[in-house]
VOGU-3710 file (C-alpha; in Angstrom, 3 decimals, decimal comma):
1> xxxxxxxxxx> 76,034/-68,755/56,545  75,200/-72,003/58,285  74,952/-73,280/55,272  78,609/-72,483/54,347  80,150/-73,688/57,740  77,744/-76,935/57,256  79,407/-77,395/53,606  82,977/-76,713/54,755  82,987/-79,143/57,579  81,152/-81,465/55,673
11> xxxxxxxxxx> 83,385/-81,469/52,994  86,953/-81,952/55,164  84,953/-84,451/57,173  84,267/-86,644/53,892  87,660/-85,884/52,884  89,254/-86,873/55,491  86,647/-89,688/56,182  88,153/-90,808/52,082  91,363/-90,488/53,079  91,399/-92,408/56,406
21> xxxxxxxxxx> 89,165/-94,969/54,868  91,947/-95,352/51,749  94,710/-95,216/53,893  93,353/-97,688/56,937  92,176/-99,890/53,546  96,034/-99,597/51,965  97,658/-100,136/55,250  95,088/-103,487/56,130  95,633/-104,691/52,914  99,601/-103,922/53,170
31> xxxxxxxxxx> 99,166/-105,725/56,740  97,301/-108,695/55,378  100,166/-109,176/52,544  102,687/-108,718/54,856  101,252/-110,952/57,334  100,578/-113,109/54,906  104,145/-113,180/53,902  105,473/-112,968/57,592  103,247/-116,346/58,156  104,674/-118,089/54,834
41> xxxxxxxxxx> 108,358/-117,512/56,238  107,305/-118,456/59,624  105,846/-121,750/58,704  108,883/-122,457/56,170  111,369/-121,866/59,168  109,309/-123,869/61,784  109,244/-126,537/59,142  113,195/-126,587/58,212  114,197/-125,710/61,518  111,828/-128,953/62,884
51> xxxxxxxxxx> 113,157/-131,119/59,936  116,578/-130,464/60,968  114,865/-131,944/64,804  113,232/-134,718/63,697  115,990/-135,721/60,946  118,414/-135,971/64,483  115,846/-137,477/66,377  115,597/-140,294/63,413  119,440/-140,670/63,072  119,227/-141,397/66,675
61> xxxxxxxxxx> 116,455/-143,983/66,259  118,891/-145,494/63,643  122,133/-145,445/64,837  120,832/-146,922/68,515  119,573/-150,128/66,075  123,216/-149,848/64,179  125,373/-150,030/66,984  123,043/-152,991/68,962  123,765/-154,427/65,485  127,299/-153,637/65,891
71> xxxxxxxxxx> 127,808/-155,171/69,133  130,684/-158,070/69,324  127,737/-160,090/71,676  126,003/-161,137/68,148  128,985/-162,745/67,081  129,035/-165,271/70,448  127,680/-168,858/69,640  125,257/-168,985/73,379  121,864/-167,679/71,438  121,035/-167,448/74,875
81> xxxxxxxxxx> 123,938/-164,999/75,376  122,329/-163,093/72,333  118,581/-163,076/73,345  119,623/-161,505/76,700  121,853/-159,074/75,693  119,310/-158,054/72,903  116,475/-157,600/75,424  118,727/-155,562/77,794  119,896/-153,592/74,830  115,655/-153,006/74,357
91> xxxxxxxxxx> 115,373/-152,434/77,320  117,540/-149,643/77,667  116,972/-147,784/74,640  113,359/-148,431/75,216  112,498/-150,653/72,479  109,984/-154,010/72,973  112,536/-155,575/71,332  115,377/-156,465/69,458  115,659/-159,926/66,858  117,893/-160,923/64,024
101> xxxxxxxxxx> 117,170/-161,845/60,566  119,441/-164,005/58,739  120,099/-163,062/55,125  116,699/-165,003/53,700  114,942/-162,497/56,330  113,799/-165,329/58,393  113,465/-165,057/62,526  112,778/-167,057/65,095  109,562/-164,533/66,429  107,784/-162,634/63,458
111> xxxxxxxxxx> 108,849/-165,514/60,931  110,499/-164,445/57,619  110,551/-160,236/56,995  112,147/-160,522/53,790  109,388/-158,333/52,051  109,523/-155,461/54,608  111,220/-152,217/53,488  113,705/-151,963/56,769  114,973/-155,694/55,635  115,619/-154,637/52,509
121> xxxxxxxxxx> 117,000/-151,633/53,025  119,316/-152,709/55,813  119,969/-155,808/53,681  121,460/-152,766/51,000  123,649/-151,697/54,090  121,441/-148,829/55,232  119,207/-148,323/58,189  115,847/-147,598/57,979  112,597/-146,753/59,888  109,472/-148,728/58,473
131> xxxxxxxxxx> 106,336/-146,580/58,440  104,096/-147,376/62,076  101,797/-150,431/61,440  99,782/-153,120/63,985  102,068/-154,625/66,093  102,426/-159,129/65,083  101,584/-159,595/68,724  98,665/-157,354/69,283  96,663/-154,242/67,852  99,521/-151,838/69,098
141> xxxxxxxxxx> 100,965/-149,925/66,811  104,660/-150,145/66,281  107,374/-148,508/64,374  109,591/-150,901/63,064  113,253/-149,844/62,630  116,260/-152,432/60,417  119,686/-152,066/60,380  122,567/-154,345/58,532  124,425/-156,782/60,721  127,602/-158,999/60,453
151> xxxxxxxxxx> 127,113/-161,738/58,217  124,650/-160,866/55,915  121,679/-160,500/58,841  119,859/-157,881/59,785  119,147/-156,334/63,251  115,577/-154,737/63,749  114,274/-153,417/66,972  110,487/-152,612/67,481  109,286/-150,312/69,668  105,753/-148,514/70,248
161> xxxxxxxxxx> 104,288/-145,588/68,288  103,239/-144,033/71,520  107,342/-143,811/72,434  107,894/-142,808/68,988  105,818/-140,221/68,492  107,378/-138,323/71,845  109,570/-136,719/69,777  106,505/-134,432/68,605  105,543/-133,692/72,072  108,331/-130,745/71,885
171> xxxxxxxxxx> 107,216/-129,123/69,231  104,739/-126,411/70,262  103,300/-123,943/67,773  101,126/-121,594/69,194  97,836/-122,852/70,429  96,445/-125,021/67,398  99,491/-125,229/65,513  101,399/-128,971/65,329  103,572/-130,601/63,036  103,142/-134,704/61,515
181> xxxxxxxxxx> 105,063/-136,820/58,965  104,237/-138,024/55,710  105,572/-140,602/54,511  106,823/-141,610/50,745  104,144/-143,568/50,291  101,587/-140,783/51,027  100,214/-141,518/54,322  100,526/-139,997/57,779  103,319/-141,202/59,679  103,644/-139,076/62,783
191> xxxxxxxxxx> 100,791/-137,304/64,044  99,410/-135,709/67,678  96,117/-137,333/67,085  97,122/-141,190/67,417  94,073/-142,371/65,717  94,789/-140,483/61,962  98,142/-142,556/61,920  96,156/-145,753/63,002  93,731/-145,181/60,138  95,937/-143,369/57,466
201> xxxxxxxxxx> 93,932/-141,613/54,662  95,216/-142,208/50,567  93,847/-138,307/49,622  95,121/-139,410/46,211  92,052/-141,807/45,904  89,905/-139,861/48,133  89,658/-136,580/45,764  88,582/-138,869/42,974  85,219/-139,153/44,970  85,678/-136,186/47,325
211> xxxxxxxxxx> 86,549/-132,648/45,308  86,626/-131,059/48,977  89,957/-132,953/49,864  91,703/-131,659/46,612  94,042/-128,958/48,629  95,278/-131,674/51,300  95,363/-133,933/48,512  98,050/-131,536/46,777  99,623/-130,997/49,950  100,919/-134,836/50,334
221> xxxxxxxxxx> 101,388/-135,261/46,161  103,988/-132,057/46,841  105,217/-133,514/49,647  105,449/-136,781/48,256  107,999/-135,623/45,410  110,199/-133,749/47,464  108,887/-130,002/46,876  109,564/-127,490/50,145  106,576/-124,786/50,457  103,812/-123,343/51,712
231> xxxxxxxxxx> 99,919/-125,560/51,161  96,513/-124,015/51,860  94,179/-126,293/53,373  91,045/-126,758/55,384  91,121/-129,473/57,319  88,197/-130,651/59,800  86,491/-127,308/58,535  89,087/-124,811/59,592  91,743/-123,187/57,128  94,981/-124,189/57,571
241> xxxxxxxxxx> 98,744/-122,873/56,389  101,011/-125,459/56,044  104,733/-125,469/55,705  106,595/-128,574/54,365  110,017/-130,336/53,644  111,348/-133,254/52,883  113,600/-134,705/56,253  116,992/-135,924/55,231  117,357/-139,990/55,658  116,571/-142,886/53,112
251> xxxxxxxxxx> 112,734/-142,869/54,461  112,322/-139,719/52,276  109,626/-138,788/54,945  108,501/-135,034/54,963  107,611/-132,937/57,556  104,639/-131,087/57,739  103,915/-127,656/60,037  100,058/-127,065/60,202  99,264/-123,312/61,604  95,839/-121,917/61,423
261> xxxxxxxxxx> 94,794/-118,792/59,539  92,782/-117,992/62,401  96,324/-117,835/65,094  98,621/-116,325/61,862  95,556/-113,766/61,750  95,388/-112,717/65,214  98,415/-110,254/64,974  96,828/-108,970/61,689  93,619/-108,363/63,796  95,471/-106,739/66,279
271> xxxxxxxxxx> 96,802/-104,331/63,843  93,709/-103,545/62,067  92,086/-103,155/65,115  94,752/-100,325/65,728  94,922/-99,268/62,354  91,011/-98,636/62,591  90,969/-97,052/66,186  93,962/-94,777/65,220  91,435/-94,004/61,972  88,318/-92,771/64,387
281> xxxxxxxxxx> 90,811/-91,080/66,385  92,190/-88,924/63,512  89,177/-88,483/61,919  87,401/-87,330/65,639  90,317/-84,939/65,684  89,684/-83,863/62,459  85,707/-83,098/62,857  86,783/-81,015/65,843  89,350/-79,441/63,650  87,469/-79,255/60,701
291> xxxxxxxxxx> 84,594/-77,206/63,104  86,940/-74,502/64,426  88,466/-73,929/60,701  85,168/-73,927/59,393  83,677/-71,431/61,995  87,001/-69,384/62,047  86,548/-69,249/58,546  82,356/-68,652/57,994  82,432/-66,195/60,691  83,350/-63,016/58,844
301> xxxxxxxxxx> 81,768/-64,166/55,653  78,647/-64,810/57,839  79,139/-60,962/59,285  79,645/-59,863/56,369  76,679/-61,245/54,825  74,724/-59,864/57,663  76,434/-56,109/56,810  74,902/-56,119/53,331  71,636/-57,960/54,432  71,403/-54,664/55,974
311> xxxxxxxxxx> 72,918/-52,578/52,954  70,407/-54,003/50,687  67,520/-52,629/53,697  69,226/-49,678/52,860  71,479/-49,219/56,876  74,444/-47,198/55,395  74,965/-46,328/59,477  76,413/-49,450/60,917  79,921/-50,167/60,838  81,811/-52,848/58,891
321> xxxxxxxxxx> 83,101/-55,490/61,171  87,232/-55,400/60,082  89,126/-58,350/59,668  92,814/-58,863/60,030  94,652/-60,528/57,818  96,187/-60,478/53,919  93,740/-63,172/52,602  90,465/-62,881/50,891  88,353/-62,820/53,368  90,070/-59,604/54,802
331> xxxxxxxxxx> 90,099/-58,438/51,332  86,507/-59,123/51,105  85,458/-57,383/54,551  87,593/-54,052/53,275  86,035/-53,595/49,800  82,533/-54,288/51,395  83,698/-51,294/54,309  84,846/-48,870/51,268  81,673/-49,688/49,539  79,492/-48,717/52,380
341> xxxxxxxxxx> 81,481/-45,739/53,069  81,610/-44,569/49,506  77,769/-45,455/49,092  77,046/-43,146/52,716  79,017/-40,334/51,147  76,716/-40,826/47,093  73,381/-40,977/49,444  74,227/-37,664/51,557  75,477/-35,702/48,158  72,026/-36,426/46,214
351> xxxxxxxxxx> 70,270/-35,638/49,635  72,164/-31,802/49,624  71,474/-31,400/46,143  67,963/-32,578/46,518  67,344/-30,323/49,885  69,088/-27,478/47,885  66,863/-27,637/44,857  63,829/-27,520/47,522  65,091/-24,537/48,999  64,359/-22,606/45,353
361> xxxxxxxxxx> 68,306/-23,159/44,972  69,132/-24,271/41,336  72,184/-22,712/41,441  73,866/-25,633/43,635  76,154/-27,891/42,742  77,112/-32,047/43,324  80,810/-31,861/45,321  81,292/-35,188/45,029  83,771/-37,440/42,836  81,431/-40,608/41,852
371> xxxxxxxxxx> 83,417/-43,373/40,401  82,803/-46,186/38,047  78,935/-47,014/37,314  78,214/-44,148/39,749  79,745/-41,550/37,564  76,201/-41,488/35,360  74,441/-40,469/38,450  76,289/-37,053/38,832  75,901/-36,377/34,995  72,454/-37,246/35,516
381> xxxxxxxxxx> 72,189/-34,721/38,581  73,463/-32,182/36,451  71,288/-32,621/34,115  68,500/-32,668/36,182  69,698/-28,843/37,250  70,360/-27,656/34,104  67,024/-28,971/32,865  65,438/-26,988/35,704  67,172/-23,515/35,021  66,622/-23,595/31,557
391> xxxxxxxxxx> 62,767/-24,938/32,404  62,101/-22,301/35,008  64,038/-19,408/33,173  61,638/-20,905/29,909  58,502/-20,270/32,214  59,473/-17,275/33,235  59,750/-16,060/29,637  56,564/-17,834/29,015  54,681/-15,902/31,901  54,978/-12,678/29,761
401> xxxxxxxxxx> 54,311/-13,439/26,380  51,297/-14,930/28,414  50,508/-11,658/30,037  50,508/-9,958/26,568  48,462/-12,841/24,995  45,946/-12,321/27,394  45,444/-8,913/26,513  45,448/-9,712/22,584  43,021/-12,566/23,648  40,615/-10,343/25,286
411> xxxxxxxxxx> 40,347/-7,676/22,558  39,367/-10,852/19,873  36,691/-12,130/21,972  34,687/-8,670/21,777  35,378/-8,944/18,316  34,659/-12,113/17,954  31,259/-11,960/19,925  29,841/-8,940/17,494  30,576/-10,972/14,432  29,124/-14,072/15,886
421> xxxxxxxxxx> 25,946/-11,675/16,580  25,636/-10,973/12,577  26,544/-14,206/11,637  23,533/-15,910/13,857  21,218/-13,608/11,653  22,137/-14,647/8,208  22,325/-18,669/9,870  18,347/-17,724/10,378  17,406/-17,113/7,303  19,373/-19,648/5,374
431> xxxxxxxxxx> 17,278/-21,818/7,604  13,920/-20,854/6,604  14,858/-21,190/2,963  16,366/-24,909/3,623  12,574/-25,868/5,199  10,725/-25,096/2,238  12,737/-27,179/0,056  12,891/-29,789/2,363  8,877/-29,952/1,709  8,836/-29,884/-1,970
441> xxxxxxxxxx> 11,386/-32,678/-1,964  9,483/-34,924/0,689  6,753/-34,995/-1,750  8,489/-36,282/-5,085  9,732/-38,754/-2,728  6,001/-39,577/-1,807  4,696/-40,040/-5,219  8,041/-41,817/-6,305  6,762/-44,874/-3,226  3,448/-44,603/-5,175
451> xxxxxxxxxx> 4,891/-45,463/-8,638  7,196/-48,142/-7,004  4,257/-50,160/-5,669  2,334/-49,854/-8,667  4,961/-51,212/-10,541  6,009/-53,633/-8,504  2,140/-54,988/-8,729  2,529/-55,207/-12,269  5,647/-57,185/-12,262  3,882/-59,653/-10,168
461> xxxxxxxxxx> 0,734/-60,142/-12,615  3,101/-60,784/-15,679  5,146/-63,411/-13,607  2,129/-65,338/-12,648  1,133/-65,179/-16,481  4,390/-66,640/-17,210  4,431/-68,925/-14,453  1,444/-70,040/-15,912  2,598/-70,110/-19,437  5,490/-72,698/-18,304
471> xxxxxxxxxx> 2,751/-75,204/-16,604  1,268/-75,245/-20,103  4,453/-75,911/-21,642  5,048/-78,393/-19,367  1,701/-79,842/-19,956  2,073/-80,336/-23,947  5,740/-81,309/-22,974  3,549/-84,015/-21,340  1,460/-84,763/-23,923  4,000/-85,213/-26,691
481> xxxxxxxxxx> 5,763/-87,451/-24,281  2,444/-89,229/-23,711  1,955/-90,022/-27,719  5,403/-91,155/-28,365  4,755/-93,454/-26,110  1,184/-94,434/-27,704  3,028/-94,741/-31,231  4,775/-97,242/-29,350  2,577/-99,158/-28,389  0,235/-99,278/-31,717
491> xxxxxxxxxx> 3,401/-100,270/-33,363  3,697/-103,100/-31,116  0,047/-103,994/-31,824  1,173/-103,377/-36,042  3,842/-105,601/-35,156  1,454/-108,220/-33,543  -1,279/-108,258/-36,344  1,500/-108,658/-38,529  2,475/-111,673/-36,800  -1,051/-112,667/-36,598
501> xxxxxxxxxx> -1,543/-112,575/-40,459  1,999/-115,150/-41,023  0,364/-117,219/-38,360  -3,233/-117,173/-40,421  -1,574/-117,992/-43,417  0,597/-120,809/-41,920  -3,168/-122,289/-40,432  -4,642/-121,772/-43,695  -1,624/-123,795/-45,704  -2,006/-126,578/-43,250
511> xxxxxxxxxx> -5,646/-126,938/-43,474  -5,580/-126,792/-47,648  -3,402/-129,770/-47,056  -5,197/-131,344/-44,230  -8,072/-131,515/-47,008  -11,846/-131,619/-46,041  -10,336/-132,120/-42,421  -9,328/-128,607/-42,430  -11,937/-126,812/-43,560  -13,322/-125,602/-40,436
521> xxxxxxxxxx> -10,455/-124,760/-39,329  -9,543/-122,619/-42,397  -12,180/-120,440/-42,310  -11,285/-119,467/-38,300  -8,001/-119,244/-39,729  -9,467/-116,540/-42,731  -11,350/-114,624/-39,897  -7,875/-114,249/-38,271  -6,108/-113,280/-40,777  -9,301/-110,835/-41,667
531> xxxxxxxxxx> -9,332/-109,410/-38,097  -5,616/-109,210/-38,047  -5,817/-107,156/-41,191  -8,527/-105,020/-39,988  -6,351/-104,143/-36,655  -3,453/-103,022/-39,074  -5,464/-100,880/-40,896  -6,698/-99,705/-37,606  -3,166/-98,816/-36,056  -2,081/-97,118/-38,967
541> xxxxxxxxxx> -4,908/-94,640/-38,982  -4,711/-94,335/-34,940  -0,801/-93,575/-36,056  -1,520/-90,928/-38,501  -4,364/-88,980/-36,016  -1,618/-88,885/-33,561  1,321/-88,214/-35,226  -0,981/-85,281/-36,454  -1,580/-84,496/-33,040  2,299/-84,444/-31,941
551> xxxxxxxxxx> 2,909/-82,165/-34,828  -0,152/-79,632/-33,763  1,144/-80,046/-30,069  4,850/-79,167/-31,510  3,524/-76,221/-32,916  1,766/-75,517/-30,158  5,127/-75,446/-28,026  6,785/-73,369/-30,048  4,020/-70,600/-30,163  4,018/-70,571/-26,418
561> xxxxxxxxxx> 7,215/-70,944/-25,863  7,674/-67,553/-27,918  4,695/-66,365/-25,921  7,220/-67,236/-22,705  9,836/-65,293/-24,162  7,744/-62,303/-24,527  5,947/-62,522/-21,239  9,911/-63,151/-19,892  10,988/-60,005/-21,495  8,250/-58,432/-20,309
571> xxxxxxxxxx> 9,094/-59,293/-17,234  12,679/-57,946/-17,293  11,561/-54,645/-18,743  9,424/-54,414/-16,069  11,960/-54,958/-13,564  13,901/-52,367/-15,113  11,221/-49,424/-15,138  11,009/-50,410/-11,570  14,675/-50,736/-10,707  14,594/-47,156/-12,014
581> xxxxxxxxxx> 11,633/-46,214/-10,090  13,482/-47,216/-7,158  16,086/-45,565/-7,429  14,044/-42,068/-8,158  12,117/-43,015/-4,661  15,584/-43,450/-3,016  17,288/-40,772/-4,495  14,534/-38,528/-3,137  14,235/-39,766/-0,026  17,946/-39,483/-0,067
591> xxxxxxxxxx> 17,553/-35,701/-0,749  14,658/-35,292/1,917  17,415/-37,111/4,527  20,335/-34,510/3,328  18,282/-31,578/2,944  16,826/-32,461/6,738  20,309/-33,048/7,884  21,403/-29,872/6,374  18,291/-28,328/7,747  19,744/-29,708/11,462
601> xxxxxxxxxx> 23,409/-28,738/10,383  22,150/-25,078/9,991  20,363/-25,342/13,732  23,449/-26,469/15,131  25,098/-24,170/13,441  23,125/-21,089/14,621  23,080/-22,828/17,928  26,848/-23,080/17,924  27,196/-19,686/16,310  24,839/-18,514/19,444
611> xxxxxxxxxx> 26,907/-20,094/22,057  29,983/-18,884/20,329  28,889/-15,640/20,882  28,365/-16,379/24,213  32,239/-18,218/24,341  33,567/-14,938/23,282  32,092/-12,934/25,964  33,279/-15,838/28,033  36,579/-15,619/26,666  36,917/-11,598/27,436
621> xxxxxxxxxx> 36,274/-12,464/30,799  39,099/-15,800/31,152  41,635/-13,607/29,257  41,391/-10,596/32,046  41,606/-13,860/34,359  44,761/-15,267/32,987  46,618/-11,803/32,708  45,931/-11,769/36,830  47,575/-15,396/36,644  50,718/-14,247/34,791
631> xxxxxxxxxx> 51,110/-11,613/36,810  51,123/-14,629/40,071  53,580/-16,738/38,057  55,548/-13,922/37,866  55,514/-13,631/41,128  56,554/-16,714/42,034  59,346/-17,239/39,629  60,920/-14,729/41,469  61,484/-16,608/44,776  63,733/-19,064/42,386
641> xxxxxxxxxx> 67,617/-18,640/42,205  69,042/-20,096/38,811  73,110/-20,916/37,896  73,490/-17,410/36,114  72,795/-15,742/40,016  70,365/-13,558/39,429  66,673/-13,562/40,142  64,334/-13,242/38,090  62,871/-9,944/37,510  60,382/-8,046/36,452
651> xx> 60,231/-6,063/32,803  60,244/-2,677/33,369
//
């Protein structure tokens, strides 16, 4: 039951282990977008809220320049008048200084201006703040600032980005957080780090080469045109939010707010730090939880697994622990207490029947209901009873026929043993007659072995003789093959004489017209054609003689290959008188074996009829034997009591 309690808390721990993880996971993710969202609102307010800051702090700039530009002291005719009240006016509002440009844009210290964006903006009646550049008197930078004057001229007052910039030094956001300005043309304007405004950046150009740049590079073309929102960036290898809006004025500058995701992220660490301690909390509670529920639970399953570990050993004694409760497991504990209960009452109703019927009681009775599958087990007891009255009131019936039987039994073996007596006589004689046949038969069987092997000789003499006889076939088979094949060659030699004689005659025709040349050699060619005649006559006789001898040799082949015939039938017959001799000699000896086993049989049987004889005395004597053994089963039946009540008793 380990096992169980194991698998239970197992289970609610991974459940609960699912569940925290989806829920922490749903919640982190719900803080991240939140966050997320939280940060994107924070860095759009920072950014309005410092554009509204920076937009004042500009105005300012401008309407300081407007109102030096203003000032009835440019209208007096002493330029020394106006050079002193311009440099007081610098001084005070802490510019380096303050000049006029007359309508051409020419001055008397940085020469003519006409080109610059303040002179022509002021020059359209509007103030305006030039983006920070080198200073025309050293490597300073300076932010340059126009506004119109009387007169068609234009006042401009320069003053250092280092005093500029203060207006960034209030704006605090967080610990790595700052804000800087980007101007229209795309460059920084404003910036905490003095040196990125010195050396401005064109990302526009630089993510042609650089694909790294390409999310500051959006950030300033959005800014650029005016859009308000939220840039992600990574700049100097950290990851960036950045807020932006464009700041009110005819610069068309735009404010930037630059947050890290590492600072927005810190609250969302906190909480997911929380999130995931509050997680292991739960699910600590819940393994403690998920322990008592699953031992509270296992415990009387376990108990009750134990209860019918010892049921099945076959402990019907010990109690059933109880459990309170409506639920299964009570359920469960109940049944398996009934069960034991009604299986303790089954066992001790079969053991009183069972002690009853060894008591000689058949007359007893099961007194238990048994219900369901059990039921066949009372019928079966029943039965079992009623089996054993009806056996032991059978055997009690049986025990005196038996008696009687006995007595029967031991008046047929007397008889019995005097006929046996008279019947071992006549087996005696019968005997004696058997063993003189048995002779006369042995000896035909004798003689018939004789005859066989004579015969038998006799078939082997005529087989050699016609063994024989088909070697001499074969030997003028031979020698007819042998002169066909000598006619064939004479008339070869016929053929060659023949060509011998045209060949003579040709000669002699050629040497009748060679004249007296010839002569010589037609005679030799006359004593050719003589020989060659002489051989034809020759082969022709030699043809005849052996044709003669093919046809005498034919003959010859025929005569003994009737002679084979004869000696083959001879043969046959033969076998046949000795196939029939055989079977004579084997139908005898047959006889001699059944007239000896019959000759046995009648031993046995006057040995049998002998110890049958001696059975039946036997017999008298077990019959007066088993009549004293009826009368002890008898006896004993009478100890047993059977359904009908009575005991068994004796016949009178």
């Amino acid at each position: 039951m380990k096992s169980l309690k194991r698998k239970l808390h197992l289970f609610i721990m991974i459940l609960v282990l699912f569940t925290n993880i989806m829920a922490t996971g749903i919640t982190c993710w719900l803080s991240y977008l939140n966050s997320m969202t939280q940060a994107e609102q924070t860095s759009s307010y920072l950014a309005e809220s410092y554009k509204q800051y920076l937009g004042s702090e500009l105005d300012e700039y401008r309407r300081e320049v407007e109102e030096v530009a203003k000032s009835a002291m440019l209208n007096s005719a002493d330029a020394a008048v106006q050079q002193q009240y311009l440099q007081e006016q610098a001084r005070q509002e802490g510019f380096v200084y303050f000049a006029l440009a007359d309508s051409q844009g020419n001055t008397q210290q940085d020469g003519n201006v006409s080109q610059e964006k303040w002179f022509q903006s002021a020059k359209g009646g509007a103030a305006y703040i030039a983006d920070p550049v080198k200073s025309r008197r050293g490597d300073d930078l300076t932010v340059t600032i126009g506004a119109p004057a009387s007169g068609g001229q234009v006042m401009y007052g320069e003053m250092t980005y280092d005093s500029f910039a203060k207006m960034l030094d209030s704006i605090k956001i967080g610990g790595e957080g700052y804000a800087f300005v980007i101007s229209q043309d795309g460059k920084t304007v404003l910036h905490p780090t003095k040196d990125t405004v010195a050396n401005p950046v064109d990302y526009a150009e630089k993510v042609k080469t650089d694909p790294s740049v390409a999310p500051v590079a959006e950030l300033y073309r959005r800014a650029v045109t005016g859009e308000t929102g939220i840039q992600y960036t990574v700049y100097q290898g950290q990851k960036r939010q950045v807020g932006f809006t464009q700041i009110s004025g005819p610069e068309k500058w735009a404010i930037a707010v630059s947050r890290p995701i590492s600072q927005i992220m810190q609250d969302l660490y906190r909480t997911l730090l929380i999130n995931v301690g509050i997680a292991v909390l739960l699910q600590l509670i819940t393994l403690v939880a998920a322990a008592m529920f699953a031992t509270r639970l296992a415990k009387p399953i376990e108990e009750a697994t134990e209860r019918i570990e010892l049921l099945a050993q076959g402990d019907l004694q010990t109690d059933v622990p109880q459990v309170k409760g409506r639920d299964e497991i009570a359920r469960l504990s109940s049944a398996l207490g009934h069960t034991v209960q009604q299986l303790r009452l089954y066992i001790q109703d079969i053991s009183h029947v069972l002690d009853e019927v060894s008591r000689n009681n058949l007359a007893t009775e099961s007194g238990v209901e048994y219900r369901g599958d059990f039921a066949p087990i009372r019928e079966s007891l029943a039965r079992i009873l009623n089996s054993l009255n009806e056996t032991f009131e059978g055997i009690s019936q049986a025990a005196y026929q038996v008696n009687a039987g006995a007595e029967e039994m031991a008046l047929g073996a007397q008889n019995l043993a005097q006929n046996s007596a008279e019947q071992a006589s006549t087996v005696e004689s019968l005997n004696t007659s058997l063993q003189n046949v048995s002779e006369h038969v042995k000896n035909n069987a004798s003689h018939a072995t004789s005859v066989e092997g004579l015969s038998n000789e006799t078939i082997r003499f005529v087989q050699q003789g016609n063994e024989q006889m088909n070697q001499m076939l074969q030997s003028m088979r031979d020698i007819d093959h042998a002169a066909k094949e000598i006619l064939n060659i004479i008339k070869v030699i016929d053929d060659i004489a023949a060509q011998t004689n045209i060949l003579a005659l040709n000669a002699a025709v050629e040497a009748a017209r060679a004249g007296s040349a010839g002569k010589g050699f037609a005679v030799v060619a006359d004593e050719v054609r003589s020989l060659a005649s002489k051989s034809a006559q020759a082969t022709t006789t030699t043809s005849d003689l052996i044709q003669r001898a093919i046809d005498s040799v034919k003959k010859g082949m025929v005569i003994a290959d009737q002679t084979a015939k004869s000696l083959d039938q001879i043969v046959e017959k033969s076998g046949q008188v000795n196939e029939l001799i055989n079977r004579i000699a084997e139908a005898s000896n047959e006889q001699a074996k059944a007239i000896t086993e019959l000759d046995n049989g009648m031993m046995q049987i006057s040995s049998v009829t002998q110890t049958n004889s001696a059975t039946a005395e036997e017999s008298a004597a077990a019959s007066e034997e088993l009549s004293s053994q009826s009368e002890m089963l008898k006896e004993l039946m009478k100890r047993f009591q059977i359904k009908s009540g009575t005991i068994v008793k004796d016949e009178e």
